[in-house]
C-alpha positions in Angstrom: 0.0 0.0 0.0 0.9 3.5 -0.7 2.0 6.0 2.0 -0.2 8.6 2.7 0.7 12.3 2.3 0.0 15.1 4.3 -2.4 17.3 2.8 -2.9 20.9 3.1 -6.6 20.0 3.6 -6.3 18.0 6.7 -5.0 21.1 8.5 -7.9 22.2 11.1 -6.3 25.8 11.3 -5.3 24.9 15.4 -1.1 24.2 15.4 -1.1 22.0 17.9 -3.9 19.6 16.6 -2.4 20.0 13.1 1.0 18.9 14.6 -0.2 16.2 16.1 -2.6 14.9 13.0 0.5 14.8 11.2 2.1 12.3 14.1 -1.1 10.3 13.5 -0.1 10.1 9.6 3.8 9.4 10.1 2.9 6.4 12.6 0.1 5.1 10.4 3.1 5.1 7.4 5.6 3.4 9.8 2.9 0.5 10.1 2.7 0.4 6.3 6.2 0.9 6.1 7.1 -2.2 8.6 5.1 -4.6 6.6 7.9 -5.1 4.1 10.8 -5.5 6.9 12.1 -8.9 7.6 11.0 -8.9 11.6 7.4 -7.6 10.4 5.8 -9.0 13.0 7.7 -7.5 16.1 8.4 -4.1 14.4 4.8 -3.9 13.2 3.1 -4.9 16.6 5.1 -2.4 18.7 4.5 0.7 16.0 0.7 -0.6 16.8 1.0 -0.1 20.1 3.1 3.1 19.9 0.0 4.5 17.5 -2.8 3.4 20.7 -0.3 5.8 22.9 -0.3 8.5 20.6 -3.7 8.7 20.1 -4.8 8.7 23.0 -2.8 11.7 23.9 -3.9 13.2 20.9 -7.7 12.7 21.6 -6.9 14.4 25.0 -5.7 17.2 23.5 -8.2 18.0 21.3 -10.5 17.3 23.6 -9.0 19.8 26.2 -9.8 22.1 23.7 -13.3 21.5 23.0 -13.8 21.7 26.3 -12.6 25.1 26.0 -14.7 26.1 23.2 -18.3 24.5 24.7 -18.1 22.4 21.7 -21.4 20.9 21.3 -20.5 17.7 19.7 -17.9 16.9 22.4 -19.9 13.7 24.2 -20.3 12.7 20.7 -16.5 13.3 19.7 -15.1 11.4 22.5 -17.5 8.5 21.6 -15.3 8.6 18.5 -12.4 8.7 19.9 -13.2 5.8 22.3 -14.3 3.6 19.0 -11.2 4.4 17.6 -9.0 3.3 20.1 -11.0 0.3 21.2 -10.8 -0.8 17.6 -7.5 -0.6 17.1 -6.4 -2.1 20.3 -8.8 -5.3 19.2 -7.0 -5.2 15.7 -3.9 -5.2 17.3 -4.9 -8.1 19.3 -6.1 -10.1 16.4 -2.7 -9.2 14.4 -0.7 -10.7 17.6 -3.0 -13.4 16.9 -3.0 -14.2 13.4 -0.1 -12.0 11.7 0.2 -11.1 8.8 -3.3 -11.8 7.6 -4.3 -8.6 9.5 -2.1 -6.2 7.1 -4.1 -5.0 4.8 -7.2 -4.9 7.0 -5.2 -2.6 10.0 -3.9 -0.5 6.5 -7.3 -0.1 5.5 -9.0 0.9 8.8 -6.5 3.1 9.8 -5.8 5.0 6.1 -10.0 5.2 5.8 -10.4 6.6 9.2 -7.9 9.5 9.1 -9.1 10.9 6.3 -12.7 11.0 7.5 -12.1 11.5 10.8 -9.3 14.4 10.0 -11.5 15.9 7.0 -15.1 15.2 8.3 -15.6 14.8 11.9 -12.4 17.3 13.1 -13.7 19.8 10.5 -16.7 20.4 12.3 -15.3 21.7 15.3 -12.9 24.3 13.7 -15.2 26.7 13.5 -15.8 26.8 17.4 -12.2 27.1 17.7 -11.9 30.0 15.1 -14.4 32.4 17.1 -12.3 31.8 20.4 -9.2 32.3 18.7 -7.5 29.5 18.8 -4.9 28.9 16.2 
C-alpha cells in the first residue's frame, strides 16, 4: 500500500492539533512501512501499540480544547475517539494473533479513518475554535 501524504486540507487551522494529526499520519506510514521488513511481526506490533499511545494523547488534546470552546459535539467526539481506540487495540490483538493476515485490513482501517475523521468529523469543530481564537 501506498504511503499517505499530508495534505494541506487536513489542517484544522489549530497548530497543535495540526502537529499532532501529522504524528497520526507518520505512525500510520511506519505501520505500512514495517510490513515489508524482515521482523514484520515484532516491528509492526510495537509501531501498533506506539499508535494506541499517541492517540490517546492526541484525543486528550483535542478534547481539552473542545472543552474550551463549549463544543457541542464533544460527548459525541469522545465517543469517536473511544471507538477508535477500542478498535484498534482489538485489531492489534487479532494481528498478535494471526499475523500477517491482519495487514491490509489494520492498513485499510487506519488509512480510511484518518481521512474521515481528520476531514469530516475534526472539521466540524474548527469553527468553534476560530471564534475563540484559537490557532
Amino acid at each position: 500500500m501506498k504511503r499517505m501524504p499530508w495534505k494541506e486540507q487536513y489542517s484544522v487551522g489549530v497548530k497543535e492539533i495540526d502537529r499532532q494529526h501529522r504524528g497520526l499520519l507518520d505512525i500510520i506510514n511506519q505501520i505500512n512501512d514495517s510490513f515489508e521488513k524482515k521482523d514484520k511481526w515484532q516491528s509492526t506490533s510495537a509501531i501498533i501499540d506506539s499508535l494506541i499511545h499517541y492517540a490517546y494523547n492526541h484525543f486528550a488534546t483535542e478534547e481539552r480544547y473542545m472543552i474550551e470552546v463549549e463544543y457541542p459535539e464533544l460527548s459525541r467526539h469522545i465517543g469517536l475517539h473511544l471507538t477508535f481506540i477500542r478498535k484498534v487495540f482489538l485489531m492489534s490483538e487479532k494481528y498478535n494473533q494471526k499475523g500477517l493476515a491482519m495487514q491490509k485490513e489494520i492498513l485499510a482501517y487506519l488509512t480510511s479513518w484518518y481521512s474521515s475523521h481528520v476531514l469530516e468529523v475534526d472539521r466540524k469543530y474548527m469553527s468553534s475554535m476560530v471564534k475563540k481564537g484559537i490557532k
